[in-house]
DRENKOL-9699 format. One record per atom (N, C-alpha, C, O): residue number from 1; residue in one letter; z, x, y. Coordinates in nm, 4 decimals, always signed. Example, Ala and Ser with C-alpha at 12.3 -4.5 7.8 and 13.67 -1.06 7.14 Angstrom:
BEGIN
i_aa_z_x_y
1_A_+0.7800_+1.3190_-0.5690
1_A_+0.7800_+1.2300_-0.4500
1_A_+0.7800_+1.3200_-0.3300
1_A_+0.8465_+1.4236_-0.3319
2_S_+0.7080_+1.2850_-0.2250
2_S_+0.7140_+1.3670_-0.1060
2_S_+0.7870_+1.2900_+0.0030
2_S_+0.8039_+1.3409_+0.1138
***
This chain:
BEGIN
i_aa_z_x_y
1_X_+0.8055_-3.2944_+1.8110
1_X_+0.6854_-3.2199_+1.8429
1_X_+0.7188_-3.0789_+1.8913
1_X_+0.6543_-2.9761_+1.8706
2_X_+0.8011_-3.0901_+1.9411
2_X_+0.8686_-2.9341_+1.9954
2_X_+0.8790_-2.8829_+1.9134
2_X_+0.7773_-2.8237_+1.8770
3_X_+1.0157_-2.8664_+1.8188
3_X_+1.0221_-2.8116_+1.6936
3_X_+0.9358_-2.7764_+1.6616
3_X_+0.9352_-2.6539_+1.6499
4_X_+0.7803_-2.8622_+1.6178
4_X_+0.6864_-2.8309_+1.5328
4_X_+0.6359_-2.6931_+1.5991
4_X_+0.6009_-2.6001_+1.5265
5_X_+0.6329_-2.6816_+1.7616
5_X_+0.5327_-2.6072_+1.8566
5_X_+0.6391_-2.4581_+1.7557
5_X_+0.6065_-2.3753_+1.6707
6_X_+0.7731_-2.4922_+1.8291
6_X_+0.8815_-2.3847_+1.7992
6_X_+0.8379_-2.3009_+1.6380
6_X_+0.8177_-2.1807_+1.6205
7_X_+0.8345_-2.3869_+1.5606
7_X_+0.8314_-2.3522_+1.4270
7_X_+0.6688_-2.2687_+1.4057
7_X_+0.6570_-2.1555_+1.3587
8_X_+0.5802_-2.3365_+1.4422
8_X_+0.4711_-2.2351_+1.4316
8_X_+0.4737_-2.1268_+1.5048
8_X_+0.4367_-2.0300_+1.4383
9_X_+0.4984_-2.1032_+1.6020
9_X_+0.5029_-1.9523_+1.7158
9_X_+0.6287_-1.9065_+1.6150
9_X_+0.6594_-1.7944_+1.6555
10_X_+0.6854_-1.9292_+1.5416
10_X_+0.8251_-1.8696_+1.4506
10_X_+0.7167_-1.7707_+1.3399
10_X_+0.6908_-1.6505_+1.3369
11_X_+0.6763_-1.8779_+1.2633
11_X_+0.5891_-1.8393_+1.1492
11_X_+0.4678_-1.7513_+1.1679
11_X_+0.4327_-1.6619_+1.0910
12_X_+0.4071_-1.7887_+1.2821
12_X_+0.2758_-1.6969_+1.3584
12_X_+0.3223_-1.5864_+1.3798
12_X_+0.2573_-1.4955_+1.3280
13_X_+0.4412_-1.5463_+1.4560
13_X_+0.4721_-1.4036_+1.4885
13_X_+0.5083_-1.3500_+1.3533
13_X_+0.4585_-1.2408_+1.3260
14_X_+0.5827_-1.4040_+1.2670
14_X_+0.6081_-1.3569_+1.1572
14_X_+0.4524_-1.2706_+1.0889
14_X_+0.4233_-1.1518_+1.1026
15_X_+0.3948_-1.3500_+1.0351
15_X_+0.2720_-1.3139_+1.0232
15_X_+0.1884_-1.1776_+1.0620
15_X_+0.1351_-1.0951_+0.9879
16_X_+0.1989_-1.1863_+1.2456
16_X_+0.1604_-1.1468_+1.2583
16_X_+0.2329_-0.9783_+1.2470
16_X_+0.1739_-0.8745_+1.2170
17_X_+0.3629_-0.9953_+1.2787
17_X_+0.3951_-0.8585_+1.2485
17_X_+0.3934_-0.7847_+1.1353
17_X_+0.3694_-0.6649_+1.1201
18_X_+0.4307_-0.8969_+1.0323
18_X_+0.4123_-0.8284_+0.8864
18_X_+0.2850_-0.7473_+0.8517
18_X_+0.2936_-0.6664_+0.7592
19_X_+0.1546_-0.7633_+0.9248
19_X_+0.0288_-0.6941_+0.9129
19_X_+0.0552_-0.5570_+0.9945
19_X_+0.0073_-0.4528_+0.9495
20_X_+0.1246_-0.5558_+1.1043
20_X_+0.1411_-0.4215_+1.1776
20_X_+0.1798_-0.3523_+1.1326
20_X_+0.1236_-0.2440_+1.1496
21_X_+0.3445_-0.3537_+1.0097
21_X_+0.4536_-0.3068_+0.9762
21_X_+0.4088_-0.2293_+0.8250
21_X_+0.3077_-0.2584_+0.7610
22_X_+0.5026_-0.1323_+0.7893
22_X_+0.4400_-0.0613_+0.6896
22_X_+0.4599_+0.0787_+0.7498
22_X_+0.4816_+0.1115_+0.8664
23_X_+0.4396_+0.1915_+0.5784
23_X_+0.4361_+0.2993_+0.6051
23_X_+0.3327_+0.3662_+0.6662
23_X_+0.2486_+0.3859_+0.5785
24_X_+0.2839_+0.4248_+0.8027
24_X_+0.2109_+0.5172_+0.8242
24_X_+0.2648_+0.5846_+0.9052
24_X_+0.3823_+0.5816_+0.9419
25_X_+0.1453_+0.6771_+0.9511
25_X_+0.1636_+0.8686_+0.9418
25_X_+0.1585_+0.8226_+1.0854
25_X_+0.0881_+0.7326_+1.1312
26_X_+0.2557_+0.9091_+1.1568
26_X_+0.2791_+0.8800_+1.2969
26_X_+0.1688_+0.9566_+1.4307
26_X_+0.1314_+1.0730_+1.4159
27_X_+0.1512_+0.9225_+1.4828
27_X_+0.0325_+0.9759_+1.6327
27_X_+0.0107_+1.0963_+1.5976
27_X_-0.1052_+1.1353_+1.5834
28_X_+0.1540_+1.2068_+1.5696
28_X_+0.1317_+1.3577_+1.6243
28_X_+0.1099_+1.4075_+1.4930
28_X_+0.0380_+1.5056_+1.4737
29_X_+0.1891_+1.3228_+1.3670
29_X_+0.1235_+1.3795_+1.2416
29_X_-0.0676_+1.3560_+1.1993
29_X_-0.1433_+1.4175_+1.1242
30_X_-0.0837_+1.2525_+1.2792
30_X_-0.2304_+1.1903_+1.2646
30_X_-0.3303_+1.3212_+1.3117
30_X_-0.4275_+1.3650_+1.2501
31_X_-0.2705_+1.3713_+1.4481
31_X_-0.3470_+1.4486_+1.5459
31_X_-0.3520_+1.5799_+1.4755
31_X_-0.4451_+1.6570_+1.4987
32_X_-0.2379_+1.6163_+1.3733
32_X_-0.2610_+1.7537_+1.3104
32_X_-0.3146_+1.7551_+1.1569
32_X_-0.3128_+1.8411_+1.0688
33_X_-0.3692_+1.6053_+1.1648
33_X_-0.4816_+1.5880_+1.0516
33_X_-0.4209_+1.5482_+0.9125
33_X_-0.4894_+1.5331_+0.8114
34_X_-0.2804_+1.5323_+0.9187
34_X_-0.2242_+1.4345_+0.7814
34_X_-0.2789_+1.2674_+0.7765
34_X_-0.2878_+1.1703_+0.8516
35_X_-0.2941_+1.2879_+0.7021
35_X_-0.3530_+1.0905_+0.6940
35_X_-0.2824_+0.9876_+0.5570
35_X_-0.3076_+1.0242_+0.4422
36_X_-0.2221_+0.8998_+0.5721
36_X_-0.2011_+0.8412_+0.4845
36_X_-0.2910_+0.7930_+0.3485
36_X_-0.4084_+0.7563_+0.3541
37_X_-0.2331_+0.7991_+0.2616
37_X_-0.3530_+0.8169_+0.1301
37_X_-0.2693_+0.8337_-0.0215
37_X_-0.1799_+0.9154_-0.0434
38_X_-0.3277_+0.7272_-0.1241
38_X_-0.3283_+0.6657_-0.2359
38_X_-0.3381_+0.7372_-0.3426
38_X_-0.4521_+0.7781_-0.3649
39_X_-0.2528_+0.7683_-0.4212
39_X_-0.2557_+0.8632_-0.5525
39_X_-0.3960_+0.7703_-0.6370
39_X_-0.3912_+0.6488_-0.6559
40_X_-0.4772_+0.8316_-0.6658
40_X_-0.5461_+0.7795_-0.7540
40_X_-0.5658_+0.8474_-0.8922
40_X_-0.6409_+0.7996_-0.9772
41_X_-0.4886_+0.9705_-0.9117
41_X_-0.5279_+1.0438_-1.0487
41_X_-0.4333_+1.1566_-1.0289
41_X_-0.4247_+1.2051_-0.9161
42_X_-0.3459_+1.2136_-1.1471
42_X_-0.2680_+1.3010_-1.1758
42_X_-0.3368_+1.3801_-1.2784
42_X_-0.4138_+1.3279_-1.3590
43_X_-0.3107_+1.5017_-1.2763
43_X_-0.3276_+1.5829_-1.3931
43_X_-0.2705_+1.7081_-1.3659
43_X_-0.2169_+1.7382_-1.2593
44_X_-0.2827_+1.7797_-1.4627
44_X_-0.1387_+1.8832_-1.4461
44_X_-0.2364_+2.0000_-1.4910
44_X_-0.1729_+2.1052_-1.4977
45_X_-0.3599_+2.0142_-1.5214
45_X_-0.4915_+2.1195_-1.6035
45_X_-0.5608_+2.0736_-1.4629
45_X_-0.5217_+2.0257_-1.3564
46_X_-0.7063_+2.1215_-1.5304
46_X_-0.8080_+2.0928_-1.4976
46_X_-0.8409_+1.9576_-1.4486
46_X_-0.8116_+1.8731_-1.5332
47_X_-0.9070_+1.8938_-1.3090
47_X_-0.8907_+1.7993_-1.2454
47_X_-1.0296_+1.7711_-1.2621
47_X_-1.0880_+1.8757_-1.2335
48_X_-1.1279_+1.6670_-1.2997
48_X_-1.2423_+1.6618_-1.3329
48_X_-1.3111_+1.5693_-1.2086
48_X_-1.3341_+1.4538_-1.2443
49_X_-1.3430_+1.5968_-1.0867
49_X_-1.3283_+1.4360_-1.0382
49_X_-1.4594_+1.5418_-0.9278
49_X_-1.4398_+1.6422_-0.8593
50_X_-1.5693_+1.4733_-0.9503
50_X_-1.6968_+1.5181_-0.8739
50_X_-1.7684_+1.4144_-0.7281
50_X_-1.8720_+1.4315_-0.6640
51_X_-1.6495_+1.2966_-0.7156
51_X_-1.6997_+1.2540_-0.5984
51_X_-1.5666_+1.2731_-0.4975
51_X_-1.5329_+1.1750_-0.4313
52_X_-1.4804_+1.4151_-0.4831
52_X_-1.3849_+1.4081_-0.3959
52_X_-1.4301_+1.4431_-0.3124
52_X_-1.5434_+1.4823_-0.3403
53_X_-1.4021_+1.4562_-0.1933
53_X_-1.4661_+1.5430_-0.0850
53_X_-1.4587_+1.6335_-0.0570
53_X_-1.5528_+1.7002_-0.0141
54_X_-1.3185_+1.6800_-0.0730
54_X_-1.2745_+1.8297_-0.0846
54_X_-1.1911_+1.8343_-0.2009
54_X_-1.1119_+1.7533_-0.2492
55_X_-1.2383_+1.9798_-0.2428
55_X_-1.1223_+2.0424_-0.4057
55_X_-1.0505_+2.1326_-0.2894
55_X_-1.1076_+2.1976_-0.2018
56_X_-0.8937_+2.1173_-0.3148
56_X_-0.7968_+2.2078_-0.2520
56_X_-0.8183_+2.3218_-0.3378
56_X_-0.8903_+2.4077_-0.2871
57_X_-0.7868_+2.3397_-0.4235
57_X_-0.7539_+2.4080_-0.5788
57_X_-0.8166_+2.5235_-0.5798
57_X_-0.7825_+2.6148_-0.6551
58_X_-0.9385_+2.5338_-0.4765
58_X_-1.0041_+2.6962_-0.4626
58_X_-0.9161_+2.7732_-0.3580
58_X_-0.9000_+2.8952_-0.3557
59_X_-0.8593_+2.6770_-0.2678
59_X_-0.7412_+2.7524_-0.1417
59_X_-0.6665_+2.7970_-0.1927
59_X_-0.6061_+2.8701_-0.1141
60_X_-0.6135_+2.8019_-0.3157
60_X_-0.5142_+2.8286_-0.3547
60_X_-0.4754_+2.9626_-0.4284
60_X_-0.3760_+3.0339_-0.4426
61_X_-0.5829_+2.9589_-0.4604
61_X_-0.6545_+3.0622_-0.5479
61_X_-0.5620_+3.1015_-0.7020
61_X_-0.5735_+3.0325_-0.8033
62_X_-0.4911_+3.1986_-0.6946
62_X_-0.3943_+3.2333_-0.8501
62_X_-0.2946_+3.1229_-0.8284
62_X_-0.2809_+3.0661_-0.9367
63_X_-0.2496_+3.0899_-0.7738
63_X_-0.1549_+2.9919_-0.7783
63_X_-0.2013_+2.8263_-0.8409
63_X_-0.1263_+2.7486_-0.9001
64_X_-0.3349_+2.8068_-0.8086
64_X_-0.3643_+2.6957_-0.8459
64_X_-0.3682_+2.6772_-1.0153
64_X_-0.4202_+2.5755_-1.0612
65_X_-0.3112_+2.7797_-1.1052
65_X_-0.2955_+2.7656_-1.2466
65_X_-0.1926_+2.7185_-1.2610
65_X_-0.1902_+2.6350_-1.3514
66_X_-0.1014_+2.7348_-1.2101
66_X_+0.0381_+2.7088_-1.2142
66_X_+0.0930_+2.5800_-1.1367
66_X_+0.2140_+2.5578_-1.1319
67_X_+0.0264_+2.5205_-1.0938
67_X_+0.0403_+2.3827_-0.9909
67_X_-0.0806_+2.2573_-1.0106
67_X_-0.2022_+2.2549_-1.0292
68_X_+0.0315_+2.1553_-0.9946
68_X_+0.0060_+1.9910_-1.0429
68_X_-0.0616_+1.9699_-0.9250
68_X_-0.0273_+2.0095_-0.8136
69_X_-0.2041_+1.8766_-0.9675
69_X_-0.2623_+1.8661_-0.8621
69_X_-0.3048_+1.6893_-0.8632
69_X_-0.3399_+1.6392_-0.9700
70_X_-0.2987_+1.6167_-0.7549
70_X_-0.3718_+1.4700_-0.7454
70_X_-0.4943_+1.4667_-0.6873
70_X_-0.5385_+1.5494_-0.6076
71_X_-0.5618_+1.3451_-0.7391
71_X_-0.6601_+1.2843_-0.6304
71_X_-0.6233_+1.1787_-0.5271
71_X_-0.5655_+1.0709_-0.5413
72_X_-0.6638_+1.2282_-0.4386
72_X_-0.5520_+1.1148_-0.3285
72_X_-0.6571_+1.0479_-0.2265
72_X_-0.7250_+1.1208_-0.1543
73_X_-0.6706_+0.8935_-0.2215
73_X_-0.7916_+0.8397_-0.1695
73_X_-0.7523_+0.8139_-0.0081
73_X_-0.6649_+0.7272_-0.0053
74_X_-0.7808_+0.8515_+0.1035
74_X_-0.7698_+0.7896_+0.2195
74_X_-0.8829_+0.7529_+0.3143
74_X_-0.9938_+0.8060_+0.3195
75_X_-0.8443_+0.6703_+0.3755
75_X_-0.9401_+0.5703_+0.4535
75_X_-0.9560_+0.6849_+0.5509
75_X_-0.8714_+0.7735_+0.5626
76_X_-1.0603_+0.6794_+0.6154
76_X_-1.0912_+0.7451_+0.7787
76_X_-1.2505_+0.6529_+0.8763
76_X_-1.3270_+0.5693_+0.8282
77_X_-1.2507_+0.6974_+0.9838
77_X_-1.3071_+0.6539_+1.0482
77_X_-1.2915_+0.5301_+1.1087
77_X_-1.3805_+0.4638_+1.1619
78_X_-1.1667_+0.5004_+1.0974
78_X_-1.0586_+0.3844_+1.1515
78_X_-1.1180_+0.2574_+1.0788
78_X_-1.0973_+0.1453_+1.1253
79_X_-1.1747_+0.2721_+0.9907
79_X_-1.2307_+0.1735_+0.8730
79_X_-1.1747_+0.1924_+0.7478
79_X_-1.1853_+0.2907_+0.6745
80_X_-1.0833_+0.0364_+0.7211
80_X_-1.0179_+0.0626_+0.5641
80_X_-1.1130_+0.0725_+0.4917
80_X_-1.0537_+0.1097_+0.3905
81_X_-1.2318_+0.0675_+0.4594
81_X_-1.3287_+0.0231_+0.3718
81_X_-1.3829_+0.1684_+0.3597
81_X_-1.4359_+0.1980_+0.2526
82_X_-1.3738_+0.2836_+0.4799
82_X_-1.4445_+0.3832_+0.4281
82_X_-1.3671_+0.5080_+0.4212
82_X_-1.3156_+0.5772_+0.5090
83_X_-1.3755_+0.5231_+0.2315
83_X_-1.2919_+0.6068_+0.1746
83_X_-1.2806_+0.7267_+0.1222
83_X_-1.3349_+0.7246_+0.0118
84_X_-1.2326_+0.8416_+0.1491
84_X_-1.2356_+0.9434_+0.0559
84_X_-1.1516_+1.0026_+0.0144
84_X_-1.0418_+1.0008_+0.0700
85_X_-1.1782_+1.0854_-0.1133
85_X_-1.1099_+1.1657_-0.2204
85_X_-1.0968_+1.3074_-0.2062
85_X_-1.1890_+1.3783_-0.2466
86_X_-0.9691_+1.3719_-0.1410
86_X_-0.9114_+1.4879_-0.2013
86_X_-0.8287_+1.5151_-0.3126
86_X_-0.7349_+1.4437_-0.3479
87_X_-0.8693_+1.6309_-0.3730
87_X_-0.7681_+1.7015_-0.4502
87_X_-0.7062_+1.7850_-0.3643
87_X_-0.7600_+1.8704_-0.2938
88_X_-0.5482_+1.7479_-0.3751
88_X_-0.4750_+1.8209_-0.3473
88_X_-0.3077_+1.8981_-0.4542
88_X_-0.2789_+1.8386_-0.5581
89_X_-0.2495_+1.9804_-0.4261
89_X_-0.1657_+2.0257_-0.4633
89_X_-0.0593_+1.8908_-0.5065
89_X_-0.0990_+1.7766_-0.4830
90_X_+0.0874_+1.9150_-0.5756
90_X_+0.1551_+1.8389_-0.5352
90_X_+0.2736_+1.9133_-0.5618
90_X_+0.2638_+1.9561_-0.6768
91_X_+0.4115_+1.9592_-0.4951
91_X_+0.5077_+2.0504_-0.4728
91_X_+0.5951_+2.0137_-0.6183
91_X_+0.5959_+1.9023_-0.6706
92_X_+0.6571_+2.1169_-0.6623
92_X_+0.7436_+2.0511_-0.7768
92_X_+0.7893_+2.0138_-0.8022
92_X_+0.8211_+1.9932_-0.9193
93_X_+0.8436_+1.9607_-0.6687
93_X_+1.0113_+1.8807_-0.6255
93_X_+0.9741_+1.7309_-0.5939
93_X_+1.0627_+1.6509_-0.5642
94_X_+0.8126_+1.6862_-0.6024
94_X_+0.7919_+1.5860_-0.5678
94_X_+0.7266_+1.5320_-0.7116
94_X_+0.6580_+1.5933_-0.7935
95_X_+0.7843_+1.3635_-0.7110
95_X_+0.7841_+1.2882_-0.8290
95_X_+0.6661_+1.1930_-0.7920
95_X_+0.6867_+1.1036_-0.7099
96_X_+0.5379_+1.2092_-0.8518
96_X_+0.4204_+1.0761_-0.7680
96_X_+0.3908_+1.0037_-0.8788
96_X_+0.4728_+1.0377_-0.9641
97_X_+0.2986_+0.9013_-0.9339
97_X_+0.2582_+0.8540_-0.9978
97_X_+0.1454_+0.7947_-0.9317
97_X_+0.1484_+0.7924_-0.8086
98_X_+0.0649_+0.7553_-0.9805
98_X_-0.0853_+0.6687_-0.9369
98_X_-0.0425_+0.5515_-0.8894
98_X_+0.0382_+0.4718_-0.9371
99_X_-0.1164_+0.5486_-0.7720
99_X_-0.0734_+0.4046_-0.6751
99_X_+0.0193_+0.4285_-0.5699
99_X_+0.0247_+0.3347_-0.4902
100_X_+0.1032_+0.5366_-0.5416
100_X_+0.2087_+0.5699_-0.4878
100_X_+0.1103_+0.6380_-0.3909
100_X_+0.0134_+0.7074_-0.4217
101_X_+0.1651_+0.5963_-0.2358
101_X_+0.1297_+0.6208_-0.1285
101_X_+0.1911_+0.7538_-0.0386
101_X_+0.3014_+0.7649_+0.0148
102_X_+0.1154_+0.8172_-0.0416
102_X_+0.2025_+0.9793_-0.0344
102_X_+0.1082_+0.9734_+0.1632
102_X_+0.0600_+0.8802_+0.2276
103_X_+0.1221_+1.1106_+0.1895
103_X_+0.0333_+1.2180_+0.2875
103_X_+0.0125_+1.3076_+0.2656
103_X_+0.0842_+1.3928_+0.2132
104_X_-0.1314_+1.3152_+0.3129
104_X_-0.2165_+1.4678_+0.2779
104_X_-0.2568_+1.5337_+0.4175
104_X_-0.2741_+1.4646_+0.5179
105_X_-0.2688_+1.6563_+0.4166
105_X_-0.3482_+1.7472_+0.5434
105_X_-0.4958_+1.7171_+0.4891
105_X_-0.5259_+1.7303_+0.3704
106_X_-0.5853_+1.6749_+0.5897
106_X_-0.7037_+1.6916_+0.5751
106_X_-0.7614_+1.7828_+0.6581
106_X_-0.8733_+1.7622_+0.7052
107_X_-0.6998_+1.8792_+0.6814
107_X_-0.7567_+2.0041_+0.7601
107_X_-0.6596_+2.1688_+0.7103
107_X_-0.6743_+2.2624_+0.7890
108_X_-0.5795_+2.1904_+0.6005
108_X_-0.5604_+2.2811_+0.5727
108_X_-0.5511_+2.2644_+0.4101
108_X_-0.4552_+2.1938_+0.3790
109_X_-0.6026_+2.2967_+0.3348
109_X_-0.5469_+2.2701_+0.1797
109_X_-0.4338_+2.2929_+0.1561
109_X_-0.3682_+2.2151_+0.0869
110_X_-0.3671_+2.4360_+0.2215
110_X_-0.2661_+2.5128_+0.1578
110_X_-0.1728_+2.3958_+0.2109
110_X_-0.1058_+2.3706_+0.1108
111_X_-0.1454_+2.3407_+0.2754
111_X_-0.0422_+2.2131_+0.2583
111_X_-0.0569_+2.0850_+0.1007
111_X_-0.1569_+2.0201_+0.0700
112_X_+0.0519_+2.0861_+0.0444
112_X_+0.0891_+2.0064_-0.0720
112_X_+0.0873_+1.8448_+0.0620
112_X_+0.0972_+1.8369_+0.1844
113_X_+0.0695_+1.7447_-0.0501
113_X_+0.1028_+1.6167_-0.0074
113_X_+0.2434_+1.6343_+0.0322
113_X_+0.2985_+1.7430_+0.0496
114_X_+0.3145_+1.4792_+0.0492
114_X_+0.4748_+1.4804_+0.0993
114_X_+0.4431_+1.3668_+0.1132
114_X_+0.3479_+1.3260_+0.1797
115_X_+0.5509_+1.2781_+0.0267
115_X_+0.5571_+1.1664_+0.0175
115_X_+0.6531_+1.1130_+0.1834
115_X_+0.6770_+0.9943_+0.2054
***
């Protein structure tokens, strides 16, 4: 019976930490408005996507011809369920694909993601 007690408080903590653990954006990066967030769309032209919340791509101004830009979905309001879409930049040196979990500034455009 012990064992059994032993073995569940084994498996329970397991559990439970595996839900804590994972990549996110740390306190002081949080506080200067980077947020963790989901490649949802690449394109390397013209970005067609009318429910983002913010287009970076006007901050940018002449430069934004010349630069790869994503849609990148992140949660806010400390609710996974409620989500939104920036376009942002993405630097040249960085390799993303859709689904790939990068960080974005949600308070300056002129910052590129960074994986």
């Amino acid at each position: 019976m012990l064992k059994l007690k032993i073995a569940l408080v084994v498996v329970f903590a397991a559990l439970t930490t595996a839900c804590t653990t994972g990549p996110q954006v740390s306190s002081n990066a949080y506080s200067q408005g980077w947020r963790r967030a989901q490649v949802v769309a690449i394109e390397k032209d013209q970005l067609a996507v009318r429910s983002s919340k913010e287009d970076c791509r006007m901050a940018l101004g002449a430069e934004a011809g010349k630069t790869r830009f994503a849609v990148a979905s992140y949660s806010y309001g400390g609710n996974p369920n409620l989500r939104a879409k920036r376009i942002v930049a993405i630097p040249n040196d960085v390799d993303v694909e859709v689904g790939d979990w990068v960080e974005v500034s949600i308070t300056d455009c002129r910052l590129a993601l960074r994986k």
